[in-house]
RODO-2510 file (C-alpha; in nm, 4 decimals, decimal comma):
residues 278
     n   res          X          Y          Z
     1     x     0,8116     8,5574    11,0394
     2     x     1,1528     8,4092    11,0957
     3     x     1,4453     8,7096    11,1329
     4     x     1,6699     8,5305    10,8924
     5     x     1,7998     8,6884    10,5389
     6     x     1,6613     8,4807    10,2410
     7     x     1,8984     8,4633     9,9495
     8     x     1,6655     8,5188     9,6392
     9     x     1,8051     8,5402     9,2546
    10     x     1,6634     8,4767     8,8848
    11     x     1,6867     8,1429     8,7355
    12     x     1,5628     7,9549     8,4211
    13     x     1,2326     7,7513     8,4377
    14     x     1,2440     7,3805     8,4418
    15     x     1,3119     7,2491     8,0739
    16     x     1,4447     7,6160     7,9333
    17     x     1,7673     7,5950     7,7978
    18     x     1,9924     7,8477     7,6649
    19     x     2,0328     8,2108     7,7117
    20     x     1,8301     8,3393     7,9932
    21     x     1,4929     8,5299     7,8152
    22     x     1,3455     8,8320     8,0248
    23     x     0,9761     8,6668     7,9690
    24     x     1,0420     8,3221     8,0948
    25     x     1,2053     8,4428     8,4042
    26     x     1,1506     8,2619     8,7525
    27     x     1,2923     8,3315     9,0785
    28     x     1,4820     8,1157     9,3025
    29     x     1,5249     8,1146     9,6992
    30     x     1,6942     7,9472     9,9927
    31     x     1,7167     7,9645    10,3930
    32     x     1,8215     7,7443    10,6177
    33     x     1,4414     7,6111    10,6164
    34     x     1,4576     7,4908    10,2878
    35     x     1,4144     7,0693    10,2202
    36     x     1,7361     6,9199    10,2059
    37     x     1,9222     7,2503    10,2154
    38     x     1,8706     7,3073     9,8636
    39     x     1,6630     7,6436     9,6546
    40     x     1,3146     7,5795     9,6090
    41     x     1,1220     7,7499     9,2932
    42     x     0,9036     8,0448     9,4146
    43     x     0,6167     8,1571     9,2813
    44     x     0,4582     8,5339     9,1687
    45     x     0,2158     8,7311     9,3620
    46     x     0,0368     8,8705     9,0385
    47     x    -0,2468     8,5968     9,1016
    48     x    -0,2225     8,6099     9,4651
    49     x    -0,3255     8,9529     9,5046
    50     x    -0,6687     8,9253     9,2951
    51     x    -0,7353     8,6137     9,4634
    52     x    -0,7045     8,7194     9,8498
    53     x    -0,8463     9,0859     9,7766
    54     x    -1,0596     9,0818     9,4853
    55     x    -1,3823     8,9246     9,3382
    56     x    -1,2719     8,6283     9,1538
    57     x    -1,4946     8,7823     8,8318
    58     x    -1,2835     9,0682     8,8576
    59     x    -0,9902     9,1185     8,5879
    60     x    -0,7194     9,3934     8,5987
    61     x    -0,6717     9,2972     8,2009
    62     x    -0,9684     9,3335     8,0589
    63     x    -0,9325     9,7201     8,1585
    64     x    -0,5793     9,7286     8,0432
    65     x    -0,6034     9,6207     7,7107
    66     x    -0,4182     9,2810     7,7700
    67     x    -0,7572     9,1102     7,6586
    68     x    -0,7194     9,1818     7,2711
    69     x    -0,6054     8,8534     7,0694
    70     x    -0,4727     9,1097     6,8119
    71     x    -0,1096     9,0776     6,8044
    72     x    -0,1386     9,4390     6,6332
    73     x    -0,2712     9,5711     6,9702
    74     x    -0,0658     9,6380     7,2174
    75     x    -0,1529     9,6215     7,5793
    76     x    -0,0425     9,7446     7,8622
    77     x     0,1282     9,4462     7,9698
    78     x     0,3665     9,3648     7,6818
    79     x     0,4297     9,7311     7,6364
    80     x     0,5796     9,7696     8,0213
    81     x     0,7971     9,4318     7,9638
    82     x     0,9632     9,6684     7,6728
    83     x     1,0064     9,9395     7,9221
    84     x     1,1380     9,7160     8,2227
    85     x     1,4121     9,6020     7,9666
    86     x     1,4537     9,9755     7,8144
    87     x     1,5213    10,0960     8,1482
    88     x     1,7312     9,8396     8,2547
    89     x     1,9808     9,8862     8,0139
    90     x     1,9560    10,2600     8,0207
    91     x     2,1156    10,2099     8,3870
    92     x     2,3703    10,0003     8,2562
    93     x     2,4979    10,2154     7,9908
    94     x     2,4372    10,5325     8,2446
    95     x     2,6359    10,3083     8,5641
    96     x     2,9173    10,2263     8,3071
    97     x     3,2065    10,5213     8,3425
    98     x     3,3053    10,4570     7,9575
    99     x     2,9940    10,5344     7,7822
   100     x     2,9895    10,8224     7,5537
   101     x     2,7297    11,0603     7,5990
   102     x     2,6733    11,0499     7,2402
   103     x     2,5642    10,6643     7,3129
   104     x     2,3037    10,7889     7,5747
   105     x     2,1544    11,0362     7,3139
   106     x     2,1079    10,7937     7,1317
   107     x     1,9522    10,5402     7,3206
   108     x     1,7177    10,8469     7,4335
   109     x     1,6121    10,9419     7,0615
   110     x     1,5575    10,4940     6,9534
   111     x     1,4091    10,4274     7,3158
   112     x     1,0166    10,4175     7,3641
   113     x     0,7785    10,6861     7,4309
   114     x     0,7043    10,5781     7,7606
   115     x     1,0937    10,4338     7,8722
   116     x     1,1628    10,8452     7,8355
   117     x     0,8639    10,9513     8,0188
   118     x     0,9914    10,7388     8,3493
   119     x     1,3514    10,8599     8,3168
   120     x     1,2176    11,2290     8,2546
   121     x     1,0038    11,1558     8,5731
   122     x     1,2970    11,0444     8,8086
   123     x     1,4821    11,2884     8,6773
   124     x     1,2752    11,5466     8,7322
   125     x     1,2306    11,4681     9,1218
   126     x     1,6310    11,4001     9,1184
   127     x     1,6152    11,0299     9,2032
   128     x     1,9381    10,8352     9,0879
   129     x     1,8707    10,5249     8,9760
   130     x     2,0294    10,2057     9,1958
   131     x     1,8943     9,9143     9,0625
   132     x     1,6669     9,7558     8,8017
   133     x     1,4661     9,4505     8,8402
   134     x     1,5951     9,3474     9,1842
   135     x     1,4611     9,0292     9,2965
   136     x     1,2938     8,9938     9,5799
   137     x     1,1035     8,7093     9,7840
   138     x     1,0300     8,5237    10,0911
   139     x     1,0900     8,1472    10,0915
   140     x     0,9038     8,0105    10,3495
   141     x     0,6004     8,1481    10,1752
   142     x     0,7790     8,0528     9,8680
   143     x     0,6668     8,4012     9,7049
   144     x     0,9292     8,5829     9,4917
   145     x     0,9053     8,9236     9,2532
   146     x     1,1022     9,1989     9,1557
   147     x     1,1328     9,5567     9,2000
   148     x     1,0940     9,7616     8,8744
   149     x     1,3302    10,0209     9,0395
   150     x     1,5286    10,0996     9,2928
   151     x     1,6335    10,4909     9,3541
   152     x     1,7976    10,6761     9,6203
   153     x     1,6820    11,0676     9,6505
   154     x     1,8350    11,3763     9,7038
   155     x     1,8545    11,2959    10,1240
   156     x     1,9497    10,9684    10,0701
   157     x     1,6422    10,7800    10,0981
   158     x     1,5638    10,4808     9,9268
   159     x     1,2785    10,4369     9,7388
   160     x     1,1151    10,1401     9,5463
   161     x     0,9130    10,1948     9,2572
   162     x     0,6221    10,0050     9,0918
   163     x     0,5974    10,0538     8,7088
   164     x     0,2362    10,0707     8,5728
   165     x     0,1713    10,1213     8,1837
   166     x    -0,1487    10,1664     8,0132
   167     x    -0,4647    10,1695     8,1720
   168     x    -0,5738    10,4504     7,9669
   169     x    -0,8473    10,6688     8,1080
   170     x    -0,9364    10,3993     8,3400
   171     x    -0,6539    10,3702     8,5765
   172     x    -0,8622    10,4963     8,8459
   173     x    -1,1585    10,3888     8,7784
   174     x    -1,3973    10,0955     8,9062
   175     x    -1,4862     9,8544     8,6639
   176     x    -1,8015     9,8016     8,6199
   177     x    -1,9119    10,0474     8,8546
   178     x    -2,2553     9,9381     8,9597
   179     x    -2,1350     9,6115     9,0186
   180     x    -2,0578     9,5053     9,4002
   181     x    -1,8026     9,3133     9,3277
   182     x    -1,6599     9,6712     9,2189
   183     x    -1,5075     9,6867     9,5651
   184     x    -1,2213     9,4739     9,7303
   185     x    -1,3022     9,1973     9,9516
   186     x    -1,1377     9,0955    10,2700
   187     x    -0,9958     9,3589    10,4493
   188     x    -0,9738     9,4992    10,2287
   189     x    -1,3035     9,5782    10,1134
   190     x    -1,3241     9,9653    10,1793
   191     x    -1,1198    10,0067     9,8614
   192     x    -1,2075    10,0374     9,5424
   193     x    -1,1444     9,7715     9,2689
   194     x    -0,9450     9,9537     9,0244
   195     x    -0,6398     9,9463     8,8908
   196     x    -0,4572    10,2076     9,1202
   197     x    -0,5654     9,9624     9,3735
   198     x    -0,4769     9,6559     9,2438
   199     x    -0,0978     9,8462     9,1486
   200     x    -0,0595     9,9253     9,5279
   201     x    -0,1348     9,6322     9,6524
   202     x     0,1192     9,4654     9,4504
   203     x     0,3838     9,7176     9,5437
   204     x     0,2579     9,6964     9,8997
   205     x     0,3738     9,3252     9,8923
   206     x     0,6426     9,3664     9,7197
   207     x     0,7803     9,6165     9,9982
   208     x     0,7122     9,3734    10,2361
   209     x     0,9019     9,0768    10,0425
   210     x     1,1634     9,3423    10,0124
   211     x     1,2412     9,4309    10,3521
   212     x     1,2363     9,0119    10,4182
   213     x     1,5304     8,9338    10,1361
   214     x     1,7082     9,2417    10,0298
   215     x     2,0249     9,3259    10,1752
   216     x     2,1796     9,6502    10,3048
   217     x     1,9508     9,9342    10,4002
   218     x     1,5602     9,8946    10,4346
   219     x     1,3394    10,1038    10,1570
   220     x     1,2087    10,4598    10,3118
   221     x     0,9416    10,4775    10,0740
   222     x     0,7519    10,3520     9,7528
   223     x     0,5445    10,4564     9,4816
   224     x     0,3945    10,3199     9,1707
   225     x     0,4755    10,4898     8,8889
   226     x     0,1767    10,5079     8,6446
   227     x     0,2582    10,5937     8,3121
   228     x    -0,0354    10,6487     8,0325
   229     x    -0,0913    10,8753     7,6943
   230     x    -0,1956    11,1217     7,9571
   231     x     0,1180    11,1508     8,1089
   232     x     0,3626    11,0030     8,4234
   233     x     0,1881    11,0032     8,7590
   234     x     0,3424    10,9024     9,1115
   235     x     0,0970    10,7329     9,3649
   236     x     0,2624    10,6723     9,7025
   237     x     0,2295    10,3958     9,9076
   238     x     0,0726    10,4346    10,2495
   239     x     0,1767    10,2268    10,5111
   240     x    -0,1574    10,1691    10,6260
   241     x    -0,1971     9,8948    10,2969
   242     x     0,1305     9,6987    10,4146
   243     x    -0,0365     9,6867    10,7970
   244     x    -0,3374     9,5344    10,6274
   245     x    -0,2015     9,2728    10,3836
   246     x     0,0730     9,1768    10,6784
   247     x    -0,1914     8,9307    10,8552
   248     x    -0,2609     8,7413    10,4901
   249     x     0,1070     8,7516    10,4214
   250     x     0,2437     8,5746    10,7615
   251     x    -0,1028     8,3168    10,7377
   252     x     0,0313     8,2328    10,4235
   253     x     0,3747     8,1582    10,5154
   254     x     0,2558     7,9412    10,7833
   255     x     0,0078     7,7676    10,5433
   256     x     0,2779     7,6687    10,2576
   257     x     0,5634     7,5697    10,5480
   258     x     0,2998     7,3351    10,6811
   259     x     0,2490     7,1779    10,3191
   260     x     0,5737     7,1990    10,2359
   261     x     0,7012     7,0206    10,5352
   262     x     0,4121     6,7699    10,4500
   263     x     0,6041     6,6971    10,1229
   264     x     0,9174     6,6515    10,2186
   265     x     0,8062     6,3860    10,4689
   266     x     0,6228     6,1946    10,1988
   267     x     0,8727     6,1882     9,9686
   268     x     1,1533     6,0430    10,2062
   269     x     0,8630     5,7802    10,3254
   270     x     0,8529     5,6690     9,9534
   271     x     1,2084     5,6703     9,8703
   272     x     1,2230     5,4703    10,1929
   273     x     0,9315     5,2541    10,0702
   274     x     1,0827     5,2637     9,7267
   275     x     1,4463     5,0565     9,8705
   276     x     1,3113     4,8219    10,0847
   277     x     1,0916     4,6771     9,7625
   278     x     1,4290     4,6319     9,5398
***
């Protein structure tokens, strides 16, 4: 991977107009790499990680709850967008010097069940709060995310932090069980297909996306941060996971600067073609 600094920030979505919506999100990057010096879109890694590491019949949403066409039900996912945005601007009134504490009690009492379990959670370890929703990404692999949270700890330690809701009762479980393709494939394949697994994967990527863009000091250590009915519950990430997904990750890169560099010299060939007709 090259040693240069991406620069990676939100942006709208082709065609969106008006005031930036936290659903419709996209992320944006540029290096000196990039065609005609200009950002190029990135893309998620949501869909990445189940299709390099798990069975292509296997679905972290049916398990979740995300399945139900019920607009009544809520799944996991929708539920954790709420608490992503709760938390976000829980650190904005907390960062903000004129706040009244009376404003943060209130915010407590209105916010959601599980926005109070995470900020009982970090606060309960003594983990300050940095940064919400930090984007994150690699551009010659034209992959881009965000981190839920960023903290610093007691020693001064940063730490990045996955949040997980839902998964009720099955968070750690394989579904189906007597299945085979209840395992992970690749090299992965020694690992279960659950949930947990499929959560540190994807914050196993996005440390390694973050130590490629972010700026300043390098994370110490991550976790995801499961939250459920049952309770919070911290699952650290071993190193171990980023050693293994590092091969995938830099054959990757080298696959979509290959195809992007493809592109770019078939687009100037018929924009070339293109003024010689006229």
């Amino acid at each position: 991977m090259s040693l240069a600094t991406d620069t990676i920030r939100y942006g709208l979505m082709a065609g969106v107009g008006g005031v930036r919506a936290f659903h419709k999100r996209c992320f944006w990057g540029f290096n000196e790499h990039c065609p005609g010096k200009k950002e190029v879109r990135l893309f998620g890694i949501t869909d990445l990680v189940k299709k390099h590491f798990f069975h292509q019949k296997w679905s972290p949403m049916a398990i979740s709850g995300n399945s139900s066409r019920d607009r009544n039900i809520r799944g996991g996912s929708e539920r954790g967008k709420k608490v992503d945005q709760q938390v976000t601007k829980w650190h904005r009134l907390k960062s903000d010097p004129k706040t009244r504490p009376s404003t943060l009690d209130k915010f407590r009492l209105k916010a959601d069940r599980y926005t109070n379990m995470v900020l009982d959670a970090l606060e309960s370890k003594g983990w300050t709060i940095l940064a919400t929703q930090v984007p994150v990404g690699n551009v010659d692999a034209r992959l881009g995310t965000a981190v839920d949270i960023k903290c610093r700890d007691r020693d001064g330690r940063i730490i990045l932090i996955e949040l997980k809701c839902g998964y009720n009762g099955v968070y750690d479980m394989r579904w189906p069980a007597c299945k085979a393709w209840a395992w992970c494939v690749g090299n992965m394949r020694h690992l279960p297909a659950n949930a947990r697994t499929y959560s540190l994967i994807q914050m196993a990527w996005t440390w390694v996306l973050h130590n490629r863009s972010a700026s300043g000091p390098k994370a110490n250590l991550a976790y995801v941060l499961h939250i459920s009915d049952d309770g919070p519950a911290f699952h650290q990430l071993d190193l171990a996971l980023v050693d293994l997904l590092l091969p995938r990750f830099r054959d990757l890169e080298r696959k979509r600067v290959y195809r992007f560099q493809k592109l770019t010299v078939a687009k100037k060939t018929w924009q070339r073609k293109k003024k010689t007709k006229k």
